[in-house]
C-alpha positions, 0 to 999 in steps of 0.5 A, a space after each residue: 658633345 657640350 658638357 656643362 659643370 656646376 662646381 662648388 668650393 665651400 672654402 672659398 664660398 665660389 661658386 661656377 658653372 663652366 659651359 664646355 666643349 672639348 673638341 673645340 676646346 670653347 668653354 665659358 665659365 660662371 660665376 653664379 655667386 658674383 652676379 651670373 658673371 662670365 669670367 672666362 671665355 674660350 672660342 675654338 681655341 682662342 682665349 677671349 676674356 680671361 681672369 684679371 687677377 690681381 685685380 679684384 671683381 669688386 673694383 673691375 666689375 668683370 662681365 657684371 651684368 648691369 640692372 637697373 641702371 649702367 654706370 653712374 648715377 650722381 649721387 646716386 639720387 634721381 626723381 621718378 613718377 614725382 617722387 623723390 629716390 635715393 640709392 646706395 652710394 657704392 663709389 664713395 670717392 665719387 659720391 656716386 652710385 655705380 652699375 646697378 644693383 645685382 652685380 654682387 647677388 646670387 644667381 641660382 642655376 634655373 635650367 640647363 640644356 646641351 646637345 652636339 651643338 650647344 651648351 645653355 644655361 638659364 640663370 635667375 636672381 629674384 628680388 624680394 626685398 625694397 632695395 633703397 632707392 629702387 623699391 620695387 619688387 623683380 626677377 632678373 634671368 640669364 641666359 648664356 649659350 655657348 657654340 663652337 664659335 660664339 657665346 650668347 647672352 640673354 638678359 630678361 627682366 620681369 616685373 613682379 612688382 605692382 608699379 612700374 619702374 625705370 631701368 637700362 640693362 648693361 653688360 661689362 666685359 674686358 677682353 683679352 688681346 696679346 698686343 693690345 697696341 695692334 688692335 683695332 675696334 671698329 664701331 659706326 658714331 657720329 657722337 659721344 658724351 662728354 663727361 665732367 671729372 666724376 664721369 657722369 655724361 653733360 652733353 652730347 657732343 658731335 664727332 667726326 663719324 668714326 667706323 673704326 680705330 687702331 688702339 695704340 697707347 690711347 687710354 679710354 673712358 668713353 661712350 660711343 652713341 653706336 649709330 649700328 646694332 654691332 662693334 668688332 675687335 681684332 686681335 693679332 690673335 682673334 677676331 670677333 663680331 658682338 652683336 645687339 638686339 637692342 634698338 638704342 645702343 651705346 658702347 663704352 670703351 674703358 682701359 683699366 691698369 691691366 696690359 693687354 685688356 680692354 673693356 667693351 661694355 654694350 649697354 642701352 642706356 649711358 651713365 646717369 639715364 635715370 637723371 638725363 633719361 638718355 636710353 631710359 626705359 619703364 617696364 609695367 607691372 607683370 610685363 618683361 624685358 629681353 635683350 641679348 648680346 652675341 659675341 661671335 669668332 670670326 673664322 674662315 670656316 
């Protein structure tokens, strides 16, 4: 049987929900104050994403989700429906702004449901207040489900506001390998950006069609145009499959200064979209927004 655990430290201020199954031992766990996070992923027995301590949820971005925008826009300015916008620059060494706007808010624990067979969880965060730069008014939903072998995450925006606005939606995983030498990513791209030194994307560039690469001691901070709906990891340890219901997808690949991690962050737009409209996307006035990302063990079974 799944159990779900909501747990609150007022010291620390942390608070999490784990989603668990002791038979399998798979279990997930949330942190509701750091932007609905996943911080901690186990499927049936095999350590997926781990906690990246020493390093800090503030310079990682651990599995935030990433709304209204992935990654950088230059200087964090952009034009929309004619009118000019500037947000808060958050990477000031860079003058730019970085992953969106709910990385760092509260989610409150909306609904919870489990059975045999699953735990599941919906999460909400709603926006009252005219952020600089994106003054629009949203709720943004959650929704994490874990089975024996896979974890699924649906992210749902709904525009509360009376104007329409743009937006791409990302997520920013890192996952564990105990040899991260030996192991392999495999994706479909016959593209990618190219970047200038602040790493805001100036062109596409055409590739030799990559289907998939051994890690070896290459440092990334790339992002693939996925010609595919789904990417795979092999681990000596694991393998999984993550999967996407978006219609555009790109992938960046990121290394950080943690041995044996690696950060696979499917997101539906690339850096800079508000600005190069690459992936761009509007959501009207009372309509809503899906997209979901599975990632799924691979087993024998």
């Amino acid at each position: 049987m799944f159990n779900i655990i909501h747990t609150l430290h007022k010291d620390s201020k942390t608070n999490f929900i784990t989603l668990e199954d002791a038979s399998s031992r798979s279990f997930a766990k949330i942190l509701l104050n750091f932007g609905g996070s996943l911080q901690e992923l186990s499927l049936n027995n095999k350590e997926i994403i781990r906690d990246l301590s020493p390093l800090t949820y503030e310079t990682t971005f651990a599995s935030a989700i990433l709304f209204p925008f992935s990654n950088r826009i230059k200087n964090g300015t952009y034009t929309f429906k004619q009118k000019h916008y500037s947000l808060d620059v958050n990477l000031k060494e860079e003058n730019n702004a970085i992953h969106g706007l709910v990385y760092n808010k509260e989610f409150k624990l909306e609904s919870q449901e489990v059975n045999s067979k699953f735990a599941k969880v919906t999460l909400s965060y709603v926006e009252n207040q005219r952020a600089n730069g994106f003054p629009y008014i949203y709720t943004i939903f959650l929704t994490y489900t874990l089975t024996k072998n896979d974890l699924n995450l649906t992210i749902t925006i709904e525009n509360n506001d009376d104007d329409a606005f743009p937006f791409n939606v990302g997520w920013h995983p890192y996952f564990n390998s105990s040899d991260l030498y030996n192991s392999r990513l495999s994706l479909r791209s016959d593209k990618k950006l190219k970047f200038n030194k602040e790493m805001i994307p100036i062109k596409i560039d055409d590739i030799e069609p990559v289907t998939g690469f051994q890690i070896g001691d290459q440092k990334f901070d790339d992002c693939f145009i996925l010609s595919s709906d789904n990417i795979s990891f092999k681990t000596p340890n694991y393998e999984i499959d993550i999967t996407s219901s978006s219609k555009e997808n790109y992938l960046q690949v990121f290394t950080p200064k943690k041995a044996n991690t690696i950060a696979l962050e499917p997101i539906t737009a690339p850096g800079n979209s508000f600005n190069n409209k690459l992936g761009l996307q509007i959501l009207n006035p009372n309509e809503t927004h899906s997209v979901s990302w599975k990632i799924k063990l691979i087993t024998n079974e």
